[in-house]
C-alpha positions in Angstrom: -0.9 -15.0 64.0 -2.9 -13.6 61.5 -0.6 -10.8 61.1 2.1 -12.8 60.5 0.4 -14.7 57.9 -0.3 -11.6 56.2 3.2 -10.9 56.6 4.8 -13.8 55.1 2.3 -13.2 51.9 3.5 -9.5 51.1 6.9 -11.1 51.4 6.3 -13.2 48.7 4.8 -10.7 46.8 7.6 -8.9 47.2 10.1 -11.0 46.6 8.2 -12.2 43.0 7.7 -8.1 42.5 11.8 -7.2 43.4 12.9 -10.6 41.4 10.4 -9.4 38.5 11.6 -5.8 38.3 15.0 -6.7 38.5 14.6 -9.1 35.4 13.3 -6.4 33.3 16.1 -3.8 34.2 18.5 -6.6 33.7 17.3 -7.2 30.1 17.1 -3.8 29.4 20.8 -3.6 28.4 20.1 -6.4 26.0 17.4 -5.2 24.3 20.0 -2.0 23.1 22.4 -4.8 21.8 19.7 -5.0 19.0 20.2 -4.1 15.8 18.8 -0.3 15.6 17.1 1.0 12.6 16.1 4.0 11.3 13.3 5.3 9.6 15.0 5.6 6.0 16.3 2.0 6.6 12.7 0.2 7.2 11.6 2.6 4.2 14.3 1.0 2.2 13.8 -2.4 3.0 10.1 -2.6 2.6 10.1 -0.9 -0.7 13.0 -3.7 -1.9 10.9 -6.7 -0.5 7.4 -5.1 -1.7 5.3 -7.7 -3.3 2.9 -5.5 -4.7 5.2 -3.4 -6.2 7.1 -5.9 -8.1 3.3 -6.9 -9.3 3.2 -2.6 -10.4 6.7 -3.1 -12.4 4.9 -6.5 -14.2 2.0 -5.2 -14.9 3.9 -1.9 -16.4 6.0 -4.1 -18.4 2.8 -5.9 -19.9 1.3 -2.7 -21.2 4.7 -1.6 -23.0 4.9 -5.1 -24.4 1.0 -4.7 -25.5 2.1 -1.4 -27.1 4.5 -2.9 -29.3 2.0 -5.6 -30.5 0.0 -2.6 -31.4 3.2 -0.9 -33.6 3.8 -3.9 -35.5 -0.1 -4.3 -36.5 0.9 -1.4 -38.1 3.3 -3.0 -40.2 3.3 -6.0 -43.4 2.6 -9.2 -42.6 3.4 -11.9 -44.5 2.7 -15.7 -44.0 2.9 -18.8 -46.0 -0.1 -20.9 -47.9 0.4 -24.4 -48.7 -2.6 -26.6 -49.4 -4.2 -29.5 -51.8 -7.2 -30.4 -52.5 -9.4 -32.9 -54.6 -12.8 -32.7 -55.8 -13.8 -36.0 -57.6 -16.4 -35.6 -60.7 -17.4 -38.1 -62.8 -21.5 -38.0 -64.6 -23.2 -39.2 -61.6 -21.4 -37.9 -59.0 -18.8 -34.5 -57.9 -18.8 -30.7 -58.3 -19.3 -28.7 -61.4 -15.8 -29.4 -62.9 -15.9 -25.9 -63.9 -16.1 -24.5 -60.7 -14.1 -27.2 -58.7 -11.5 -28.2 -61.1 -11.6 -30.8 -59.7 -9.4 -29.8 -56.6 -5.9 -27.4 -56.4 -2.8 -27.3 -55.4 -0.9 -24.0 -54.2 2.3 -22.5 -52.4 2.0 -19.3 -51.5 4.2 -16.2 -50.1 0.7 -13.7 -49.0 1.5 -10.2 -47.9 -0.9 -7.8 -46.5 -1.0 -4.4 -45.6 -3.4 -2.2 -43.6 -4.2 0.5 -45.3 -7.0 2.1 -43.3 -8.8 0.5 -40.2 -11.2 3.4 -39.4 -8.4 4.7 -37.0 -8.7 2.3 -34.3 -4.9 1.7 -33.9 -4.2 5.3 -33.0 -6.9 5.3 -30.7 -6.0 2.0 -29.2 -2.5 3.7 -28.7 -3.4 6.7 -27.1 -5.4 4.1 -25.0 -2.2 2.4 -24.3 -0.2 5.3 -23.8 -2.8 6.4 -20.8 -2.9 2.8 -19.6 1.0 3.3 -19.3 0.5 6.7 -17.2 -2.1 4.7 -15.7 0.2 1.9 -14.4 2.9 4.4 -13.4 0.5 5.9 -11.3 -0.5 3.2 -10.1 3.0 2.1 -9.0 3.4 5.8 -7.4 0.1 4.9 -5.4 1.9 1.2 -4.1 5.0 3.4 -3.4 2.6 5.9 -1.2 1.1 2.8 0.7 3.9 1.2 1.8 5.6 4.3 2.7 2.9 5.6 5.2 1.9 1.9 6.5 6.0 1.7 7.1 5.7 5.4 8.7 2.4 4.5 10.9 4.3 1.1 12.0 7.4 3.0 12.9 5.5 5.5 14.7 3.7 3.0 16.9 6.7 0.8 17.5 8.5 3.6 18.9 5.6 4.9 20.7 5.0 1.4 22.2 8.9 1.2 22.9 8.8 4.5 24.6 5.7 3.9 26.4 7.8 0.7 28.2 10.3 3.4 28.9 8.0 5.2 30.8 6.7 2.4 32.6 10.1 1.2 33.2 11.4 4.8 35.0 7.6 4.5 37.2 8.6 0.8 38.2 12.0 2.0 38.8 10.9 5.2 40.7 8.2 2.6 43.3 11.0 0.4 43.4 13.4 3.9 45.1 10.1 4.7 46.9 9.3 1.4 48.1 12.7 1.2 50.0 12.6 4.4 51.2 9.2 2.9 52.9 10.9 0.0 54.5 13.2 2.2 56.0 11.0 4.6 57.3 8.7 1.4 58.6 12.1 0.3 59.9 12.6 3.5 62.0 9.3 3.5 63.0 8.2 6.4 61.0 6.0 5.1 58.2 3.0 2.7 58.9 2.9 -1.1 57.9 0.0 0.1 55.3 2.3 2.3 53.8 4.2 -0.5 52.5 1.5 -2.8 51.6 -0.5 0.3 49.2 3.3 1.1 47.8 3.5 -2.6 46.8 0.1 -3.0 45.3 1.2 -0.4 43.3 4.4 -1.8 42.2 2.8 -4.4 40.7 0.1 -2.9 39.2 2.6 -0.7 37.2 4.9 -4.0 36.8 1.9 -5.8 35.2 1.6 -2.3 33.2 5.2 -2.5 31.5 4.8 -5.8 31.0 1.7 -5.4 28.7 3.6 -2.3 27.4 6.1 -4.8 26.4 4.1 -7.3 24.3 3.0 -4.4 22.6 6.2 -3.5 21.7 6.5 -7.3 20.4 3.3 -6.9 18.5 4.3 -3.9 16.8 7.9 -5.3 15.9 6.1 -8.1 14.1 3.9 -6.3 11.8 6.7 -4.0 10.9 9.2 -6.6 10.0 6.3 -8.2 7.9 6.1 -4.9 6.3 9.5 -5.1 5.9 9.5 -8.8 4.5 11.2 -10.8 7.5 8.1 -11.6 9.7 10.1 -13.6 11.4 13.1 -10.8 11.8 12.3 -8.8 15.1 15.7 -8.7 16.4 16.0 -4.7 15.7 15.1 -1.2 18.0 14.1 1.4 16.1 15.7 4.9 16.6 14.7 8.4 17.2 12.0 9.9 18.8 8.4 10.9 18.1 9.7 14.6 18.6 11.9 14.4 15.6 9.6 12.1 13.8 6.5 14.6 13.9 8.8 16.8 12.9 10.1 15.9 10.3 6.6 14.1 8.8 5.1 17.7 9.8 7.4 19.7 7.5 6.4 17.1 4.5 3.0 16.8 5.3 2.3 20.6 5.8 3.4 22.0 2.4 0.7 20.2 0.8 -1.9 21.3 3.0 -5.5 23.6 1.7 -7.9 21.8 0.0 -5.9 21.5 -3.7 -6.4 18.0 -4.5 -4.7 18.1 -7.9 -1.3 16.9 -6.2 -3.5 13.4 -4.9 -2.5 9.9 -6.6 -6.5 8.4 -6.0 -7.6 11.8 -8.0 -5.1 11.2 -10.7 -6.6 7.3 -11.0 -9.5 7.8 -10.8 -9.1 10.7 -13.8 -7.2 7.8 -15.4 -9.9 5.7 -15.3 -12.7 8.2 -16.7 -10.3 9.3 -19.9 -10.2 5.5 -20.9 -13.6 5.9 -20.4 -13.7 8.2 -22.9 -11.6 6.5 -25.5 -13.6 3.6 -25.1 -16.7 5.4 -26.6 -14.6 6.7 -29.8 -13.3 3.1 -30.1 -17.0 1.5 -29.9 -18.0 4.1 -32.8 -15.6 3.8 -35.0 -16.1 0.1 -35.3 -18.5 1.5 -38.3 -16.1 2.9 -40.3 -14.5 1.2 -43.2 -11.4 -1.0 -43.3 -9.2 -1.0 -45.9 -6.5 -3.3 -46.7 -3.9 -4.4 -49.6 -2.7 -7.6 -50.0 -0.3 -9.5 -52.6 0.9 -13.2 -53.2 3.3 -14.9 -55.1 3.8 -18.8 -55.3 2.6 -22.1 -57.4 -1.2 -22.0 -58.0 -2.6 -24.8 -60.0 -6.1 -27.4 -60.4 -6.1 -30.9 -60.8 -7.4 -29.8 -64.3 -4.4 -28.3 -65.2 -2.4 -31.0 -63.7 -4.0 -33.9 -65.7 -3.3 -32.1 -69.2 -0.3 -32.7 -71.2 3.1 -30.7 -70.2 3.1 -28.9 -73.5 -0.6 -27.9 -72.6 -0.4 -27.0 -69.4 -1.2 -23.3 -68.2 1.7 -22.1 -66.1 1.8 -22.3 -62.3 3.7 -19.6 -61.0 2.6 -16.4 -60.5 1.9 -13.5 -58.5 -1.6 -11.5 -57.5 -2.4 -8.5 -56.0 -5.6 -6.5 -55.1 -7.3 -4.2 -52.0 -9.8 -4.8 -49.9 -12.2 -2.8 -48.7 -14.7 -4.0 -45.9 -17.6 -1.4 -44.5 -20.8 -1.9 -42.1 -23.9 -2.0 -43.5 -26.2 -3.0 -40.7 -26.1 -4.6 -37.4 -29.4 -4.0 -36.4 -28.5 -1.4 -33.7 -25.8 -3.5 -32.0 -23.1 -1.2 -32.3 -25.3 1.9 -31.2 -26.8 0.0 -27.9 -22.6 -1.1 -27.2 -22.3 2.9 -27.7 -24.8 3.8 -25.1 -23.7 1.3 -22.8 -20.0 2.6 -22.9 -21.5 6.4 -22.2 -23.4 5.0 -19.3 -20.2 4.0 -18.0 -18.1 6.7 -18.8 -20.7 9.1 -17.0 -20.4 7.3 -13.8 -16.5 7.0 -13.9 -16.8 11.2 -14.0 -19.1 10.5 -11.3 -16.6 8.6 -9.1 -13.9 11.0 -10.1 -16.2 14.0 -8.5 -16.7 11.4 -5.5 -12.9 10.9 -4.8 -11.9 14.9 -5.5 -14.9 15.7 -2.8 -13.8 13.0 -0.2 -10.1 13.3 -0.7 -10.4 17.2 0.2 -12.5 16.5 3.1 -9.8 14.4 4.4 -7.2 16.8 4.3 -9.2 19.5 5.8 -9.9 17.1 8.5 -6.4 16.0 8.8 -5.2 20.1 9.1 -7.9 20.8 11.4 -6.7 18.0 13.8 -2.8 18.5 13.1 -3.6 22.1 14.5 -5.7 21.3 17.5 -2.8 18.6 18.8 -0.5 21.3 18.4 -2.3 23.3 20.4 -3.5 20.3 23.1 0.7 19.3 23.2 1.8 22.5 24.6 -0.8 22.1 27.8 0.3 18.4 28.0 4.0 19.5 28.5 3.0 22.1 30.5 1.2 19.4 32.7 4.4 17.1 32.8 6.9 20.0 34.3 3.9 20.7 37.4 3.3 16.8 37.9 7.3 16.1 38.3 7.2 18.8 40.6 4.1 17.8 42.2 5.6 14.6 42.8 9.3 15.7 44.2 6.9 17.8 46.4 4.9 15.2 48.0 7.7 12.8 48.3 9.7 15.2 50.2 6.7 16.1 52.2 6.3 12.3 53.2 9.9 11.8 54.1 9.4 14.7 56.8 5.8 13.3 57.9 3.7 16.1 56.6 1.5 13.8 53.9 0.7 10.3 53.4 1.8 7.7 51.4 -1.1 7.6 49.8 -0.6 11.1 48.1 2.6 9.9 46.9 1.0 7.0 45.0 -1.1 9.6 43.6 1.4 11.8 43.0 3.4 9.1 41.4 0.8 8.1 39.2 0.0 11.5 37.6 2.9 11.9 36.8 3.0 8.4 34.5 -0.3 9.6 33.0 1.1 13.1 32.1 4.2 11.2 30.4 1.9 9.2 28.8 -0.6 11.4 27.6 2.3 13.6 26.1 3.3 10.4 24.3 0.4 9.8 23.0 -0.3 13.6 21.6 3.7 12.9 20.1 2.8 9.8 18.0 -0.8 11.5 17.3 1.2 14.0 15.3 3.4 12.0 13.4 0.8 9.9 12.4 -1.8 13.5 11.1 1.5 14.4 9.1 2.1 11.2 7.6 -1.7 11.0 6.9 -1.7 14.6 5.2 1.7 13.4 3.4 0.0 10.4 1.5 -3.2 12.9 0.8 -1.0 15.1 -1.3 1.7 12.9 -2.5 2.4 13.6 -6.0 
């Protein structure tokens, strides 16, 4: 009895495995109906639905705007004066009638011109023009994100999508090996144990792809948020991780040694420390003299004027013209301590700029150093594949003539999947080096 209870469970088990297994190869064929994409094509679309670098093109367009403002400071301005006013005087009461006359009245056209202004418009445009190489830079870096986040998604999609394939063809090859049991049980040639330890596996590996599978699902997500449809994941990526490290490999590797020059967060970073710079010139030459023209023409008159007779009366249009000249005297040290305080800063933006050159060519070295060991560690891994699929045609054909257990076959089986995997893993471990070395020397 109790045998036949334990019977009736590994039926069930079986049944739920067989029903399992057969859902996932059914489903297969519907998962290729999918849209398929390419890596150009998920490049392409993230880079068109990139918040951040519509925020680069705005902020770009700002500092051109700002650059203009500065050009036309450059230029006249004029503006228009209207005004009254009224001073009451009497004995007892008012402003010196000589100085107020007693209020005015004017309409004025004013014009003024810069002359001098101690040259801090060309250094605020050279300061503009850098914040504009700046910004361009900065928009190069956004570019260089997206484009290795899109590469490092692709790469682990298709690594989790090919890592379901391989636990698909090991549920697929204990599924052919579990019937092969049965009828060698049948014929009395295989032990009742046989089939129970080949159906344990089974589902272990069926619980495998399965997880295998919501990775893939996982992976999809983030890539089609990437891609701006996070709700989108009706695509299969195609290619392979051979062609992929390939092609990365060829990109990444012609920037490789330890000249930093080519990085984007060097450049930046040397952005910053030159504004540094100009900042200090433009904190000094707040001392230096301002000169200016200026002209009106309109109706000036006083109340004075106003109240006399209209044979008396002094005329009231007229023009006047005259420069200005305006120059620091003392500020009690202000501008010197806004000096020093603009040196400290521009000494540790150098400081930072050292920093990033010394930790961005640590990175690539690091990055080479590993590319070449995978390369290395990937020619034993495929080495190991070849032996473990003959290991395992081997033992299975052993089994079948009764010279090894079922057991060893499960073994067998299972190296096998690990060698596959591990050969995976060493693929997408290269694609993602080469896209690392890629964005470390992207101009």
């Amino acid at each position: 009895m109790k045998q036949a209870g334990s019977s009736t469970v590994m039926n069930d088990i079986l049944k739920r495995t067989i029903l399992s297994v057969c859902s996932v190869l059914l489903l297969w064929p519907v998962a290729n109906a999918q849209s398929i994409l390419t890596l150009d094509q998920c490049l392409g679309r993230a880079k068109s639905n990139s918040l951040r670098l519509r925020q680069a093109d705005n902020a770009i367009r700002k500092a051109e705007i700002a650059r203009s403002e500065l050009t036309s400071t450059a230029l006249p301005s004029a503006r228009i004066d209207v005004g009254a006013s009224f001073a009451p005087a009497s004995k007892h009461f008012g402003y010196d009638p000589a100085a107020s006359n007693e209020g005015q009245l004017n309409g004025q056209i004013v014009v003024e011109q810069s002359i001098y202004d101690g040259g801090v418009r060309a250094i605020k445009a050279r300061r503009l023009r850098l914040e504009r190489e700046r910004l361009s830079g900065v928009k190069r870096s956004v570019e260089r994100d997206v484009r290795f986040a899109v590469k490092q998604l692709f790469a682990e999609t298709l690594r989790a999508q090919m890592e379901a394939g391989l636990r698909r063809e090991s549920v697929q090859r204990l599924a052919e090996y579990q019937e092969l049991v049965k009828q060698l049980l049948a014929a009395g040639s295989a032990n009742y144990t046989d089939l129970m330890k080949t159906q344990v596996e089974l589902t272990t590996d069926s619980l495998a792809l399965w997880k295998a599978e919501e990775l893939v699902a996982i992976t999809k997500y983030e890539l089609a948020d990437l891609m701006g449809a996070p709700t989108d994941t009706d695509f299969t990526l195609a290619g392979s991780l051979d062609d992929l490290a390939a092609s990365l490999s060829t990109a990444g590797v012609s920037g490789t040694g330890t000249d930093t020059t080519a990085n984007l967060d060097i450049q930046l970073a040397d952005f910053d420390a030159r504004a540094g710079e100009m900042e200090v010139k433009l904190t000094k030459h707040e001392r230096w003299p301002v000169i200016a023209a200026y002209t009106d023409a309109g109706l000036l008159t006083t109340r004075e004027n106003l109240r006399l007779p209209a044979s008396d009366r002094a005329s009231i249009i007229g023009y006047l013209a005259g420069v200005s000249i305006q120059l620091p005297l003392f500020d009690w040290g202000a501008n010197r301590y806004r000096v020093q305080q603009q040196e400290i800063m521009n000494d540790s933006l150098r400081l930072e700029l050292t920093s990033v050159r010394r930790s961005i060519a640590l990175e690539i070295r690091k990055a080479n150093s590993q590319l070449a060991n995978v390369g290395k560690r990937l020619e034993s891994v495929r080495a190991n594949v070849a032996a473990a699929e003959n290991n395992f045609l081997l033992t299975k054909a052993s089994f079948v003539s009764g010279g090894t257990l079922a057991l060893e076959v499960l073994n067998a089986q299972q190296l096998l999947t690990e060698a596959k995997l591990a050969e995976l893993e060493m693929h997408a471990e290269v694609a993602t080096l080469a896209a690392t070395i890629e964005e470390l020397t992207t101009h």
